[in-house]
C-alpha positions in Angstrom: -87.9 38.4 18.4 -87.6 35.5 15.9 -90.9 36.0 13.8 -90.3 32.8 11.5 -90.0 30.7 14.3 -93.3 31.2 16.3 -91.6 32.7 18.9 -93.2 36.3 18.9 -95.0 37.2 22.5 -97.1 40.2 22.6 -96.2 43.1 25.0 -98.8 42.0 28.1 -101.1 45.2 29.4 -98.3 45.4 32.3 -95.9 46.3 30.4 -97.7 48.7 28.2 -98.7 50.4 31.7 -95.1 50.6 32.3 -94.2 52.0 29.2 -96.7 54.7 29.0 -95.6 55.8 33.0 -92.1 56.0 31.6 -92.7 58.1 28.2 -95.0 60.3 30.7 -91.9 61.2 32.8 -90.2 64.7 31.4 -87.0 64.4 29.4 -86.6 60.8 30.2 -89.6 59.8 28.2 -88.1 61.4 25.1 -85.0 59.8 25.5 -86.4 56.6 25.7 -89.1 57.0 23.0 -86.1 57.4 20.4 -84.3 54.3 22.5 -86.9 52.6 21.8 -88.0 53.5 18.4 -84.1 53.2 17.1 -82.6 50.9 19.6 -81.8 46.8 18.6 -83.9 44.0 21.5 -86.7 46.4 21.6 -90.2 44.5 21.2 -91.5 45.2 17.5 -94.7 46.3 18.5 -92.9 49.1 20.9 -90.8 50.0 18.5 -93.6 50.7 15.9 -95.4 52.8 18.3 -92.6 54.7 19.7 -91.8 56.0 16.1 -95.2 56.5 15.3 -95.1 58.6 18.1 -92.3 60.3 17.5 -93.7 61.0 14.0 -97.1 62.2 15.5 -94.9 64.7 18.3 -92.7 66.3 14.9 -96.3 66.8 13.0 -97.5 68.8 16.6 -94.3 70.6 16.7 -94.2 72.0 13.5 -98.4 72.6 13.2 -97.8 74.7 16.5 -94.9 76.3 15.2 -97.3 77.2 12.3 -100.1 78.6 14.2 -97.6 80.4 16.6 -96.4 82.7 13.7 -99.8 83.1 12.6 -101.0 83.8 15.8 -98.2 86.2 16.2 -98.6 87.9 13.1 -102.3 88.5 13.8 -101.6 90.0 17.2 -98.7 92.3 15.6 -101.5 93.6 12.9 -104.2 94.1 15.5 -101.2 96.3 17.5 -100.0 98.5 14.3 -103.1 99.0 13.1 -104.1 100.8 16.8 -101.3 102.8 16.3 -102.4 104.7 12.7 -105.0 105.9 15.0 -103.9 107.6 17.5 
């Protein structure tokens, strides 16, 4: 995309659709998201979102790794705790 020289084309709705059915698809979307997001010829506004969206998916990971251990460690309290009274 050539930006100085007037040439910049937004992405149309059809291929939006297609991009969103093709992150959707297991393992493939995720390799394509970091084509996409890392990859040279990729349309700028695609390749904002997919690393925006890459961004977003690490900040889930880890929150859900965060609340897992607390989850975890609540469970393993609740489960020692029956045991002092038996």
């Amino acid at each position: 995309m050539d930006l100085q020289n007037g040439s910049y084309k937004p992405m149309s709705v059809t291929d939006w659709v297609i991009t969103f059915i093709i992150s959707y698809i297991p393992l493939v979307g995720i390799v394509m998201l970091f084509v996409w997001a890392f990859g040279d010829g990729t349309h700028p506004s695609k390749k904002t979102w997919a690393q925006a969206l890459l961004i977003f998916a690490l900040i889930m990971f880890v929150l859900g790794i965060i609340f897992f251990i607390i989850f975890w460690t609540v469970i393993a309290s609740m489960f020692a705790g029956f045991s002092t009274y038996s």
